[in-house]
PyMOL Python script that loads the backbone (N, CA, C, O; Angstrom):
from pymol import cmd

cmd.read_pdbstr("""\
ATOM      1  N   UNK A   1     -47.757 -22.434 -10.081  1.00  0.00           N
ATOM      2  CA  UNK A   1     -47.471 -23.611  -9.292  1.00  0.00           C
ATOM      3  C   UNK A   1     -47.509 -24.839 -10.181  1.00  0.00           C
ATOM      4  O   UNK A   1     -48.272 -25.024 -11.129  1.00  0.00           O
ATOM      5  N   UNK A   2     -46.574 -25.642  -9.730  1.00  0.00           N
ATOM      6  CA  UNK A   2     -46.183 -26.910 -10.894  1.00  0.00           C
ATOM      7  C   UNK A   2     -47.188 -27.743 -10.088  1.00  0.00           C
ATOM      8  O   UNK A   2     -47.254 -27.660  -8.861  1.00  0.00           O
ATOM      9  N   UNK A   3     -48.043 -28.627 -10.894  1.00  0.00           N
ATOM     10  CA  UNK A   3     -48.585 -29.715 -10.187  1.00  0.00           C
ATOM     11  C   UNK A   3     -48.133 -31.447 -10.477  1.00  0.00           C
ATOM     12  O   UNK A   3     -48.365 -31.957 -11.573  1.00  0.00           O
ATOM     13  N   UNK A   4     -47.569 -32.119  -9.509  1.00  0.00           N
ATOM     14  CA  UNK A   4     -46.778 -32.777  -9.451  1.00  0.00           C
ATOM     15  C   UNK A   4     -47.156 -34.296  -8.819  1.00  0.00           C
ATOM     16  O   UNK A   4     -47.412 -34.425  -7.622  1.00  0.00           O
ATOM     17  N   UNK A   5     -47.160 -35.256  -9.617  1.00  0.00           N
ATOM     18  CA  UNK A   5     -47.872 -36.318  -9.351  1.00  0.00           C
ATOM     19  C   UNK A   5     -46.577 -37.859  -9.086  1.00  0.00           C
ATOM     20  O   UNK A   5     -46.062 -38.530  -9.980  1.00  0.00           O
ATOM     21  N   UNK A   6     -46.454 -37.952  -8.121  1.00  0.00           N
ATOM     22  CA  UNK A   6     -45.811 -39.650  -7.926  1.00  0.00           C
ATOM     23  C   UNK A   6     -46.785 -40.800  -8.432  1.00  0.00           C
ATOM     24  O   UNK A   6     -47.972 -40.800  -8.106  1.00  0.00           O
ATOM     25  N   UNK A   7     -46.243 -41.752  -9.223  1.00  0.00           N
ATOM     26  CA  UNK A   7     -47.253 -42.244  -9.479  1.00  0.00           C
ATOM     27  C   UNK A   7     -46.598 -43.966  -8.810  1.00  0.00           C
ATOM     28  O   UNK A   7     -45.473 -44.421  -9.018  1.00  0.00           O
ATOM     29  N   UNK A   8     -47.545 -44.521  -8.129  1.00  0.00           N
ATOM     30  CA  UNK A   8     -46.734 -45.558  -7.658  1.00  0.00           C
ATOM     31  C   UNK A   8     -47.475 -46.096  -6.491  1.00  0.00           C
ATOM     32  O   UNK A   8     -48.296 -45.328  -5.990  1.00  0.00           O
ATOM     33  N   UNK A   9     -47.314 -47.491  -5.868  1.00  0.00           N
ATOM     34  CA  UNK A   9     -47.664 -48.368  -4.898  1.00  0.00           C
ATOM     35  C   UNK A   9     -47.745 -47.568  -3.804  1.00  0.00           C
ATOM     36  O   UNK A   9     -48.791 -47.573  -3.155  1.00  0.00           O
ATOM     37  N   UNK A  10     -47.084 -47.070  -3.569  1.00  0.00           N
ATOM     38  CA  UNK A  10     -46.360 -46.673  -2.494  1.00  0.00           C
ATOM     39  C   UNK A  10     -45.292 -46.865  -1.718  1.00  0.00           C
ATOM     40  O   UNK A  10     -44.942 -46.133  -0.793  1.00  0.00           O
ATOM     41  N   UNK A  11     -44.648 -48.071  -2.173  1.00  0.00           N
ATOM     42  CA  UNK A  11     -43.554 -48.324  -1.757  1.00  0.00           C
ATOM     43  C   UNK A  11     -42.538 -47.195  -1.363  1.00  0.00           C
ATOM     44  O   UNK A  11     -42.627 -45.985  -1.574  1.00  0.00           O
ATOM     45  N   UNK A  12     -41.430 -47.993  -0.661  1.00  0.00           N
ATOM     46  CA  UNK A  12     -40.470 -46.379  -0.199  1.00  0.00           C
ATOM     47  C   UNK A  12     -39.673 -45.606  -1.556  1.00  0.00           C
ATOM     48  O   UNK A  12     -39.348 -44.431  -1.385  1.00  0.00           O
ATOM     49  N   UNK A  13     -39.342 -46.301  -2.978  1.00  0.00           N
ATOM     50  CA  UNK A  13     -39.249 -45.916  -3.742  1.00  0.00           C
ATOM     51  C   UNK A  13     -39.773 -44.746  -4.126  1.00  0.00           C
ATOM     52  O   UNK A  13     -39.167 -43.772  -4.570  1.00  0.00           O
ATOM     53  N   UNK A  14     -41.866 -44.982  -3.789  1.00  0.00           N
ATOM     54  CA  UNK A  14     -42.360 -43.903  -4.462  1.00  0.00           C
ATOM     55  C   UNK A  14     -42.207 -42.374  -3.416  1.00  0.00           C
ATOM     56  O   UNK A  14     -42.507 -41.206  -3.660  1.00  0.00           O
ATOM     57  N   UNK A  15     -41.761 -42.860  -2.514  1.00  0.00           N
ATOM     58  CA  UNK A  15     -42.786 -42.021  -1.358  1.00  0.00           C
ATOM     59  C   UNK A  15     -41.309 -41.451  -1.118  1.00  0.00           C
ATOM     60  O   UNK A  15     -41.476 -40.512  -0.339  1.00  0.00           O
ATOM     61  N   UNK A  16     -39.933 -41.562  -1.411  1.00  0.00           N
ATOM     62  CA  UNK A  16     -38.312 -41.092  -1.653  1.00  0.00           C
ATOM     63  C   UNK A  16     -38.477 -40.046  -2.546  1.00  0.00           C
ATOM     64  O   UNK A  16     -37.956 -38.935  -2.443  1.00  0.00           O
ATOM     65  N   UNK A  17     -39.537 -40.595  -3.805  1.00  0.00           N
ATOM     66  CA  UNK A  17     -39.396 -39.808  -4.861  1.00  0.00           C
ATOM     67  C   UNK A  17     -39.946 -38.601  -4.867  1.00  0.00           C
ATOM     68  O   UNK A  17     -39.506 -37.518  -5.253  1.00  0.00           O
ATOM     69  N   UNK A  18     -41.460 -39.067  -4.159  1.00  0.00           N
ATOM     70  CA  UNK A  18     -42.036 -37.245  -3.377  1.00  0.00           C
ATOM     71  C   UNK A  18     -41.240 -37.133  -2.358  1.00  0.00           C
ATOM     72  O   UNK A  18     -41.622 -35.997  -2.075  1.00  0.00           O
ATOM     73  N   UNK A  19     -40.560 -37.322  -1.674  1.00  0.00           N
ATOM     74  CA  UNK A  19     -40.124 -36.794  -0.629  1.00  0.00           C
ATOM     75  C   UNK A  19     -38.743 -35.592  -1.138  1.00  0.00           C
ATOM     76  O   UNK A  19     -38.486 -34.479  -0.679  1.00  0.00           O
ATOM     77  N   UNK A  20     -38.096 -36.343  -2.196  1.00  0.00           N
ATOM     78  CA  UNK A  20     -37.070 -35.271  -2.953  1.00  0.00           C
ATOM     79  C   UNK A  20     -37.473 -34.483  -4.023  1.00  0.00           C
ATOM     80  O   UNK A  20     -36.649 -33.740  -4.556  1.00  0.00           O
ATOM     81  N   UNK A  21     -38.375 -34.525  -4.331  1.00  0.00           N
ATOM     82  CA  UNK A  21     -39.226 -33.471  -5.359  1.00  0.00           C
ATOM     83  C   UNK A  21     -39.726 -32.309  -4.351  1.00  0.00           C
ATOM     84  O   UNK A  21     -39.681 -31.121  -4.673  1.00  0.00           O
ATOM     85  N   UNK A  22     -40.230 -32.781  -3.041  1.00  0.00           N
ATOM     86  CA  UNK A  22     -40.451 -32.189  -2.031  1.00  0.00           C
ATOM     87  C   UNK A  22     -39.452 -30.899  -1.736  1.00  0.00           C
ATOM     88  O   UNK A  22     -39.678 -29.689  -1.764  1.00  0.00           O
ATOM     89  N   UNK A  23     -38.387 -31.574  -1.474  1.00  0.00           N
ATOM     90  CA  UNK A  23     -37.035 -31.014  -0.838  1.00  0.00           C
ATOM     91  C   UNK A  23     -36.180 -30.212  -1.601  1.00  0.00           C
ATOM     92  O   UNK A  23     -35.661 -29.188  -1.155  1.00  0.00           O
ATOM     93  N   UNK A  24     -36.013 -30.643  -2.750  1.00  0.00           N
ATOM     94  CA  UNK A  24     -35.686 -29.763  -4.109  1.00  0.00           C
ATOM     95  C   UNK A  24     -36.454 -28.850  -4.089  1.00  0.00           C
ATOM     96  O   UNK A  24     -35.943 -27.798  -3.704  1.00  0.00           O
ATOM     97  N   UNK A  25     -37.655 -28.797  -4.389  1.00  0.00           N
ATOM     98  CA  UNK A  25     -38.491 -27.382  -4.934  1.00  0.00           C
ATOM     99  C   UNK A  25     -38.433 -26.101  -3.677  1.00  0.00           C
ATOM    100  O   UNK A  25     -38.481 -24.890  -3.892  1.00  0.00           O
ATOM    101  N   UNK A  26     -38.307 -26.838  -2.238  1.00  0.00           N
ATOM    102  CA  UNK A  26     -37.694 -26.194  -1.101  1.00  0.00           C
ATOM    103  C   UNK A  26     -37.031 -25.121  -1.046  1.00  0.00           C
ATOM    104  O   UNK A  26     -37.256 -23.953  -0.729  1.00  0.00           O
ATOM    105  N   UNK A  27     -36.052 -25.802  -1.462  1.00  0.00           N
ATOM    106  CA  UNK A  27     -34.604 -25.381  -1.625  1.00  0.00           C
ATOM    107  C   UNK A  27     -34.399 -24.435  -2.429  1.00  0.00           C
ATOM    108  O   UNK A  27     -33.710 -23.454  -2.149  1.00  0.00           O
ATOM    109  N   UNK A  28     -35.303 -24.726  -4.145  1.00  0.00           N
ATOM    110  CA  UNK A  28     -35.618 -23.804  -5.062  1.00  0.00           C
ATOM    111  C   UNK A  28     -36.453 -22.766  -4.468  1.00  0.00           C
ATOM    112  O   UNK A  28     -36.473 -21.832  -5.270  1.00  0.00           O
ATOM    113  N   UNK A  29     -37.129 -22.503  -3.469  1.00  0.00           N
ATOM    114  CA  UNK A  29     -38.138 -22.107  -3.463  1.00  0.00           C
ATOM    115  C   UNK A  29     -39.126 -22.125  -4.773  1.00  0.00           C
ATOM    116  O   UNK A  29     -39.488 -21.008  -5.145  1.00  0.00           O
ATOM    117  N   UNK A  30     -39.455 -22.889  -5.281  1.00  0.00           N
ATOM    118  CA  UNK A  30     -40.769 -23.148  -6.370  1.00  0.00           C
ATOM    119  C   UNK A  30     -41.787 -23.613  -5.789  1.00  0.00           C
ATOM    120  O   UNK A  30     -41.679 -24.511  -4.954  1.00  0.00           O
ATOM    121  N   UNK A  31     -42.892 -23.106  -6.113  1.00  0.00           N
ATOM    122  CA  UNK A  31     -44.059 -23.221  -5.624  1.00  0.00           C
ATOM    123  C   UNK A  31     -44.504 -24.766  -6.228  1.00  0.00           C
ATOM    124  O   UNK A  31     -44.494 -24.973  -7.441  1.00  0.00           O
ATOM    125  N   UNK A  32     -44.821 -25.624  -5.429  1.00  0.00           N
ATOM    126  CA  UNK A  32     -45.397 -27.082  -6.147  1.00  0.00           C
ATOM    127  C   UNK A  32     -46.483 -27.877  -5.288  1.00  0.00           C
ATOM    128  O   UNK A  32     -46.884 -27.666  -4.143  1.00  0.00           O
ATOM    129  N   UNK A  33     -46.715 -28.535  -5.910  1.00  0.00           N
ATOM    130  CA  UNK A  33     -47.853 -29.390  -5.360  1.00  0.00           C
ATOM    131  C   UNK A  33     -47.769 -30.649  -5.424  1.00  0.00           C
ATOM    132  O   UNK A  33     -47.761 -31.048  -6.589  1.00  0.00           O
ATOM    133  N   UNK A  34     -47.685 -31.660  -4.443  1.00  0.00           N
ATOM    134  CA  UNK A  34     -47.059 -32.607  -4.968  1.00  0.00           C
ATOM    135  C   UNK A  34     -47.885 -33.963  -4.323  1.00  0.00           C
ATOM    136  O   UNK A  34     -47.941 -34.241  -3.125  1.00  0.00           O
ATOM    137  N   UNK A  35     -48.422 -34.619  -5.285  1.00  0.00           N
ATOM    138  CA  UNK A  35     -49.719 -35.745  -4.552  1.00  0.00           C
ATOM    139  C   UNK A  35     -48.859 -37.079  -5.267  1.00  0.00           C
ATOM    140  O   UNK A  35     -48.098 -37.122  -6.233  1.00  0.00           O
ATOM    141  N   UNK A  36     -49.268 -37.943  -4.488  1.00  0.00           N
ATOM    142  CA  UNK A  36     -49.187 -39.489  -4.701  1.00  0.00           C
ATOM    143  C   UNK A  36     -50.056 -40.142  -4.959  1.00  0.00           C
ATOM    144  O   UNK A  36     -51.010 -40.415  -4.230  1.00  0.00           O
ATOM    145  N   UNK A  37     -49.839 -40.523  -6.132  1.00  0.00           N
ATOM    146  CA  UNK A  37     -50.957 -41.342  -6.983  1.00  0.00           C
ATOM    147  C   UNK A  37     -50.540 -43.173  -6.986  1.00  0.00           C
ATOM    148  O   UNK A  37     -49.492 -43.700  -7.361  1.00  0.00           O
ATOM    149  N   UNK A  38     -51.925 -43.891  -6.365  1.00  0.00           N
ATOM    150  CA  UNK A  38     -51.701 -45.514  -6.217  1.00  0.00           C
ATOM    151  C   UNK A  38     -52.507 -46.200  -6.719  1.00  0.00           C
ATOM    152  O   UNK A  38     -52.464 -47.429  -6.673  1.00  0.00           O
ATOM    153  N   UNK A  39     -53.704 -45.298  -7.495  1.00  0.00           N
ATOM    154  CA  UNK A  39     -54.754 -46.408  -7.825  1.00  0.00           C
ATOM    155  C   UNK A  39     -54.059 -46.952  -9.741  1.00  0.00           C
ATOM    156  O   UNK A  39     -53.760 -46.313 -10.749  1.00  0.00           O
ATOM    157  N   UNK A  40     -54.077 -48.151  -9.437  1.00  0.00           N
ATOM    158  CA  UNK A  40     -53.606 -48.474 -10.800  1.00  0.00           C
ATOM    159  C   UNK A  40     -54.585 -48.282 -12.069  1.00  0.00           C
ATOM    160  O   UNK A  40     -54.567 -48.753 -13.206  1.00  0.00           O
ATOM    161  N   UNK A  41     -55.293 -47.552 -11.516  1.00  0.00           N
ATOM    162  CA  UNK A  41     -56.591 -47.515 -13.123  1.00  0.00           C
ATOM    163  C   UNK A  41     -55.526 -46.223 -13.551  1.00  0.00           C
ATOM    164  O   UNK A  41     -54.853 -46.271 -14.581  1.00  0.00           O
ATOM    165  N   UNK A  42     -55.477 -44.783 -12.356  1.00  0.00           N
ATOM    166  CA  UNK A  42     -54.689 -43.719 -12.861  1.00  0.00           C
ATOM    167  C   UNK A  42     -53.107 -44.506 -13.476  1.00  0.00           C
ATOM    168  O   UNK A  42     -52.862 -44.625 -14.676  1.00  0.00           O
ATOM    169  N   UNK A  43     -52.615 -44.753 -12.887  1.00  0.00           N
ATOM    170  CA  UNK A  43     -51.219 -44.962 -13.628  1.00  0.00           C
ATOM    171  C   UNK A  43     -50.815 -45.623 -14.539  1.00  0.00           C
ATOM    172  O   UNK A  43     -49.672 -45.629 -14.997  1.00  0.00           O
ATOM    173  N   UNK A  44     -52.254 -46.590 -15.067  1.00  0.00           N
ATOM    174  CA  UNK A  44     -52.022 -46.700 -16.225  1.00  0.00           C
ATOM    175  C   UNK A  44     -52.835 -46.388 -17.461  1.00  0.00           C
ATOM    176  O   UNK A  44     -53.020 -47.053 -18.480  1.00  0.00           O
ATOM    177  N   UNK A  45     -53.272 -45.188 -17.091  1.00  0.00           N
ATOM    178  CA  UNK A  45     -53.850 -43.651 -17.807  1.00  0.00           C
ATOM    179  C   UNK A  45     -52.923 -43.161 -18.415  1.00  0.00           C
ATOM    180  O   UNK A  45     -53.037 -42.550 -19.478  1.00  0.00           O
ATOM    181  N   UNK A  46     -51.606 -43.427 -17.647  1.00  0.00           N
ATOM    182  CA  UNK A  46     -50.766 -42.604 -18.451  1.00  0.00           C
ATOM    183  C   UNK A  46     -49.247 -43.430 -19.176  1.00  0.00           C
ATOM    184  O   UNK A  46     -48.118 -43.025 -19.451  1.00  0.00           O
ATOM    185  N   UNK A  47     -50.005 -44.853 -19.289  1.00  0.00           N
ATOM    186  CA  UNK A  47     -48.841 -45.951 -20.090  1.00  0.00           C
ATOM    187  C   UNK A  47     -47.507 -46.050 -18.580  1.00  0.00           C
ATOM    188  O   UNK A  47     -46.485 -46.722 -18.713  1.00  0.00           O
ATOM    189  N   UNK A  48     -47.718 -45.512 -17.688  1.00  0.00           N
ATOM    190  CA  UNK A  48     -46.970 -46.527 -16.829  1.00  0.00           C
ATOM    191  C   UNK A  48     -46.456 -47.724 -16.846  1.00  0.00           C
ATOM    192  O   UNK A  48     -47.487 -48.289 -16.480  1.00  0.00           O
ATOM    193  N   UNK A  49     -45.714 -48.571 -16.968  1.00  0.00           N
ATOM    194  CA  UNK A  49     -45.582 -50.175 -16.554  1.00  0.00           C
ATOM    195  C   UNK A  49     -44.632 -49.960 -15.901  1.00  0.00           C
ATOM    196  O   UNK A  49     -44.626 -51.123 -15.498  1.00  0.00           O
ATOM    197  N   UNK A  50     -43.263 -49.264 -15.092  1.00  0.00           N
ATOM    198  CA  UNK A  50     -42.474 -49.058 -13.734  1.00  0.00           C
ATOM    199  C   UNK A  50     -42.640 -48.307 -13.370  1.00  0.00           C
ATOM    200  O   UNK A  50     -42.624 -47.266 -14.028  1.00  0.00           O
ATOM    201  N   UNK A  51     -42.941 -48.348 -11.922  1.00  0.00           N
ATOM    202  CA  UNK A  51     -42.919 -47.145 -10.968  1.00  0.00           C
ATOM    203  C   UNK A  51     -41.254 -47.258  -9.876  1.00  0.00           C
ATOM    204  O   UNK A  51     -40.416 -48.158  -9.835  1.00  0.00           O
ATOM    205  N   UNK A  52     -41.318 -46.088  -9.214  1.00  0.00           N
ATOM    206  CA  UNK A  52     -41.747 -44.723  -9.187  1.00  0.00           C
ATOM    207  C   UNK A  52     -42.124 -43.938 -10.526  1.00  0.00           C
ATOM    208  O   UNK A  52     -41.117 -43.823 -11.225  1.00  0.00           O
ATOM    209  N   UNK A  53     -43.140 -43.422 -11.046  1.00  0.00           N
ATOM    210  CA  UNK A  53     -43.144 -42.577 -12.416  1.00  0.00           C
ATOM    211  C   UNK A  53     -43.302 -40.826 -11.797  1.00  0.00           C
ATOM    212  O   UNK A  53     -43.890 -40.669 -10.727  1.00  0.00           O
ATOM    213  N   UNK A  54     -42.893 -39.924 -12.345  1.00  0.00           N
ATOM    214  CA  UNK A  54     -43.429 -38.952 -11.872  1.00  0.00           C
ATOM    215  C   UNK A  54     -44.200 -37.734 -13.153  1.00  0.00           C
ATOM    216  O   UNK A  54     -43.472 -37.179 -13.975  1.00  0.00           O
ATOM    217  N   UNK A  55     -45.636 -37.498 -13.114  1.00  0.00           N
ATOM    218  CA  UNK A  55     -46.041 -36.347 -13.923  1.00  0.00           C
ATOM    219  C   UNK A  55     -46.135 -35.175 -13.742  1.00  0.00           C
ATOM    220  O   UNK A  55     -47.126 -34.854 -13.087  1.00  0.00           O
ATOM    221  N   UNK A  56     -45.405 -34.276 -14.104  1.00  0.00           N
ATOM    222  CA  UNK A  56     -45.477 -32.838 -14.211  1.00  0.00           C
ATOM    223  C   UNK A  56     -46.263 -32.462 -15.226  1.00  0.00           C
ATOM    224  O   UNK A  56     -46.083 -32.830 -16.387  1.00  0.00           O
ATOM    225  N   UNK A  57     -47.649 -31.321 -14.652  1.00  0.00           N
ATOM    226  CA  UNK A  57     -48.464 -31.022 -15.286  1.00  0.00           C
ATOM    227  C   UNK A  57     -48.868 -31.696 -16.262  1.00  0.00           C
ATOM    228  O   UNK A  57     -48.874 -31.157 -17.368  1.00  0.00           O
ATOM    229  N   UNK A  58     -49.362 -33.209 -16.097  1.00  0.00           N
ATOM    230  CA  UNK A  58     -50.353 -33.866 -16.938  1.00  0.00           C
ATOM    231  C   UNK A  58     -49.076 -34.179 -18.426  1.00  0.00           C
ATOM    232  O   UNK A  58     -49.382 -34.469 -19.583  1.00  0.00           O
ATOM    233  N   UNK A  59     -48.042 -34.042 -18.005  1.00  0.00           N
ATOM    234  CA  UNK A  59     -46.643 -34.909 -18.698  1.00  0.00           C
ATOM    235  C   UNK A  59     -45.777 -35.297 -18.248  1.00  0.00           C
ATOM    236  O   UNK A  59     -44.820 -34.776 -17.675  1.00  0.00           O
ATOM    237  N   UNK A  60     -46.120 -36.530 -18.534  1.00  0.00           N
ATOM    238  CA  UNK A  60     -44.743 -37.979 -18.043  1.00  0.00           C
ATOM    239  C   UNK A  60     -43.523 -37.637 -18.167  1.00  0.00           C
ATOM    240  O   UNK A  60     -43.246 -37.283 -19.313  1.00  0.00           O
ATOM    241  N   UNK A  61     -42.433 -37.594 -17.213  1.00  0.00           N
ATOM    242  CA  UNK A  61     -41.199 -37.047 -17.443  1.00  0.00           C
ATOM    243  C   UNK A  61     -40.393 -38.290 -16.857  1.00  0.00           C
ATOM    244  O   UNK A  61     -39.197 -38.176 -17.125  1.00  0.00           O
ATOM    245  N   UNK A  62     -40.656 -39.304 -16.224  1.00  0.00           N
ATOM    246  CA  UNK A  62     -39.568 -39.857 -15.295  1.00  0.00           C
ATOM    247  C   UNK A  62     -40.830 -41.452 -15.016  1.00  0.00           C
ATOM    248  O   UNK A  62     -41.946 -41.367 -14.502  1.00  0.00           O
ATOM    249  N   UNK A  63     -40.071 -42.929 -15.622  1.00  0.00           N
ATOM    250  CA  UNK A  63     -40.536 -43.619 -14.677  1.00  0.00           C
ATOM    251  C   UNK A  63     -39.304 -44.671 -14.412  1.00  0.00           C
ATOM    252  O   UNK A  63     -38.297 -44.842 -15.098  1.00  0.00           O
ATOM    253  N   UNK A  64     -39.621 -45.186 -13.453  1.00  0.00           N
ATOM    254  CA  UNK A  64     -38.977 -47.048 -13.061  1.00  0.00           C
ATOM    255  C   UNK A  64     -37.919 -46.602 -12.429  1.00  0.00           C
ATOM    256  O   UNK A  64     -36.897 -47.283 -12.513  1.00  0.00           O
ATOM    257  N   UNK A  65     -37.894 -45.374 -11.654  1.00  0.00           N
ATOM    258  CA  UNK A  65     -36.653 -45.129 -10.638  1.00  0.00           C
ATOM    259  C   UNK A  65     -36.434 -43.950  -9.743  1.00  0.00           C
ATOM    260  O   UNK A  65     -36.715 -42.796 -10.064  1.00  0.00           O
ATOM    261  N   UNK A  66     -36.027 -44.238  -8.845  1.00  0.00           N
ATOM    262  CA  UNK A  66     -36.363 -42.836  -8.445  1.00  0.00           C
ATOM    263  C   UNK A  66     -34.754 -41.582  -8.915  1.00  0.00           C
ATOM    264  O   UNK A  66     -33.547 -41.825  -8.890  1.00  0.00           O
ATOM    265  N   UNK A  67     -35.561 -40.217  -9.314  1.00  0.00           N
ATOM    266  CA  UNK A  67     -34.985 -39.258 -10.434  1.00  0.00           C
ATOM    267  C   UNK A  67     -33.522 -38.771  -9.343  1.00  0.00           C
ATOM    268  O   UNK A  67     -33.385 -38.452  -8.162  1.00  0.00           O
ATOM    269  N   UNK A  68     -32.517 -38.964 -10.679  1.00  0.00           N
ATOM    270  CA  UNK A  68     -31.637 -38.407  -9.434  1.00  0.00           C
ATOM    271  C   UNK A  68     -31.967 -36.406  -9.502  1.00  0.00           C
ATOM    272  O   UNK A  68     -32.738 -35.674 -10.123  1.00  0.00           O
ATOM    273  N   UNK A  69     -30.879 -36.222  -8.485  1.00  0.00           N
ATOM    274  CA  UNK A  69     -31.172 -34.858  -8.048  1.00  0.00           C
ATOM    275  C   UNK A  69     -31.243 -33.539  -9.861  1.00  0.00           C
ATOM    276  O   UNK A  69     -32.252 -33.017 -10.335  1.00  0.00           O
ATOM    277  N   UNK A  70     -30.524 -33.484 -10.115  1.00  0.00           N
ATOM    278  CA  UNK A  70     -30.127 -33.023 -11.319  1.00  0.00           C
ATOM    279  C   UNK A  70     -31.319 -33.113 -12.391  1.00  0.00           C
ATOM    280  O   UNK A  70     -31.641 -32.170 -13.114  1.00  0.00           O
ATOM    281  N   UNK A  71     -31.851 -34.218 -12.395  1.00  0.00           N
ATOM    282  CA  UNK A  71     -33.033 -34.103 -12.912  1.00  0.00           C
ATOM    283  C   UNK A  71     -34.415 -33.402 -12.316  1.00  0.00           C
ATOM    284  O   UNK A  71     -35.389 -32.979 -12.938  1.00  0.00           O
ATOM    285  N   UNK A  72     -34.207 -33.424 -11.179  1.00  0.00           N
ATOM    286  CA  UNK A  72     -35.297 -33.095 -10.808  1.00  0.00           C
ATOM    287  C   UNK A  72     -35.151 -31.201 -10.434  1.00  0.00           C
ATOM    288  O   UNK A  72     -36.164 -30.501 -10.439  1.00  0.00           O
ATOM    289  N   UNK A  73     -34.005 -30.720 -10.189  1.00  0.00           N
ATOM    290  CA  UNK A  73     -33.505 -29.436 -10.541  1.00  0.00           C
ATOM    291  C   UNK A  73     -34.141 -28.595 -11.793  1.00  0.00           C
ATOM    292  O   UNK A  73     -34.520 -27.424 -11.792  1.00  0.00           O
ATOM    293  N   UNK A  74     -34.143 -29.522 -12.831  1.00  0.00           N
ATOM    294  CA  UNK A  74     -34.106 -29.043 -14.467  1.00  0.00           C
ATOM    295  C   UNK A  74     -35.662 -29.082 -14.440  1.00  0.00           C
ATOM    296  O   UNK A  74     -36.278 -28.046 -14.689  1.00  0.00           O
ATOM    297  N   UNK A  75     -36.264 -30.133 -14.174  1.00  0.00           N
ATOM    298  CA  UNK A  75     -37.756 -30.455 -14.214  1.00  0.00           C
ATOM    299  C   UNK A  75     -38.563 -28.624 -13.689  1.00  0.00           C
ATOM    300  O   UNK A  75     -39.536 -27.999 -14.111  1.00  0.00           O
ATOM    301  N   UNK A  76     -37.646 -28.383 -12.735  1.00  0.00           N
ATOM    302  CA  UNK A  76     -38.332 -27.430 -11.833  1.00  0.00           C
ATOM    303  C   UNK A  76     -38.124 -26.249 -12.029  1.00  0.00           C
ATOM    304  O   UNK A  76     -38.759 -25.398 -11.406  1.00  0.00           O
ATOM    305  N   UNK A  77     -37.183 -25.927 -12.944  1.00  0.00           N
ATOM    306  CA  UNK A  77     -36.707 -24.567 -13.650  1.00  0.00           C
ATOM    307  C   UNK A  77     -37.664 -23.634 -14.520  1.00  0.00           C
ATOM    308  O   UNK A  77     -37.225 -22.604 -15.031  1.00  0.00           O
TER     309      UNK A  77
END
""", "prot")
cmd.dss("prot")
cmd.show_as("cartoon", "prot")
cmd.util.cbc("prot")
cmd.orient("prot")
Protein backbone atom coordinates (compact mmCIF):
# COMPACT_ATOMS: atom_id res chain seq x y z
CA UNK A 1 0.00 0.00 0.00
CA UNK A 2 1.31 3.46 -1.20
CA UNK A 3 1.07 5.97 1.58
CA UNK A 4 -0.01 9.19 0.29
CA UNK A 5 0.09 12.59 1.76
CA UNK A 6 -1.72 16.09 0.39
CA UNK A 7 0.07 18.55 1.78
CA UNK A 8 -1.83 21.85 1.98
CA UNK A 9 -4.37 24.48 3.72
CA UNK A 10 -6.97 22.87 2.73
CA UNK A 11 -8.24 24.79 0.31
CA UNK A 12 -10.36 23.15 -2.61
CA UNK A 13 -7.12 22.91 -4.53
CA UNK A 14 -5.80 20.59 -1.85
CA UNK A 15 -8.76 18.60 -1.05
CA UNK A 16 -9.33 18.16 -5.57
CA UNK A 17 -5.97 16.85 -5.27
CA UNK A 18 -6.90 13.98 -2.69
CA UNK A 19 -9.97 13.67 -4.08
CA UNK A 20 -8.27 12.54 -7.67
CA UNK A 21 -5.49 10.58 -6.22
CA UNK A 22 -8.51 9.09 -4.53
CA UNK A 23 -10.34 8.26 -7.76
CA UNK A 24 -7.38 7.24 -9.84
CA UNK A 25 -6.02 4.59 -7.52
CA UNK A 26 -9.93 3.40 -7.69
CA UNK A 27 -10.01 2.93 -10.89
CA UNK A 28 -6.44 1.34 -10.73
CA UNK A 29 -7.51 -0.65 -8.15
CA UNK A 30 -4.16 0.18 -6.03
CA UNK A 31 -4.26 -0.12 -2.67
CA UNK A 32 -3.50 3.59 -1.04
CA UNK A 33 -3.81 5.61 1.75
CA UNK A 34 -4.36 8.88 1.40
CA UNK A 35 -4.26 11.71 4.42
CA UNK A 36 -4.24 15.49 4.28
CA UNK A 37 -1.66 17.20 5.77
CA UNK A 38 -2.29 21.25 7.10
CA UNK A 39 -0.12 21.85 9.87
CA UNK A 40 2.57 24.10 8.40
CA UNK A 41 5.43 22.89 10.76
CA UNK A 42 4.82 19.31 8.55
CA UNK A 43 4.90 20.93 5.15
CA UNK A 44 7.59 22.64 5.63
CA UNK A 45 9.51 19.45 6.77
CA UNK A 46 9.55 18.76 3.53
CA UNK A 47 10.77 22.33 1.70
CA UNK A 48 7.21 23.02 0.56
CA UNK A 49 6.66 26.79 -0.34
CA UNK A 50 3.30 25.93 -2.96
CA UNK A 51 0.68 23.92 -2.20
CA UNK A 52 -1.29 21.59 -3.27
CA UNK A 53 2.16 19.39 -2.76
CA UNK A 54 1.69 15.74 -2.77
CA UNK A 55 4.22 12.93 -0.89
CA UNK A 56 4.41 9.50 -1.88
CA UNK A 57 6.05 7.41 0.63
CA UNK A 58 8.02 10.08 2.46
CA UNK A 59 9.03 11.55 -1.38
CA UNK A 60 8.01 14.79 -2.77
CA UNK A 61 6.74 14.22 -6.22
CA UNK A 62 4.30 17.14 -7.09
CA UNK A 63 3.87 20.76 -5.62
CA UNK A 64 1.97 24.29 -6.46
CA UNK A 65 -0.85 22.57 -8.47
CA UNK A 66 -3.05 20.27 -8.58
CA UNK A 67 -1.35 16.91 -10.70
CA UNK A 68 -2.97 16.39 -13.86
CA UNK A 69 -4.41 12.88 -14.44
CA UNK A 70 -1.39 11.25 -16.28
CA UNK A 71 0.73 12.05 -13.63
CA UNK A 72 -0.90 10.76 -11.13
CA UNK A 73 -1.49 7.30 -13.23
CA UNK A 74 2.48 6.94 -13.44
CA UNK A 75 2.93 7.95 -9.67
CA UNK A 76 0.72 4.83 -8.99
CA UNK A 77 2.20 2.20 -11.23
Amino acid sequence: MKIIKVLGSGCAKCIKTAELIEKIANEQGVSVSVYKEASPEAIMSYGVMSTPAVVIDETLVHTGSIPQTSQVKEWLE
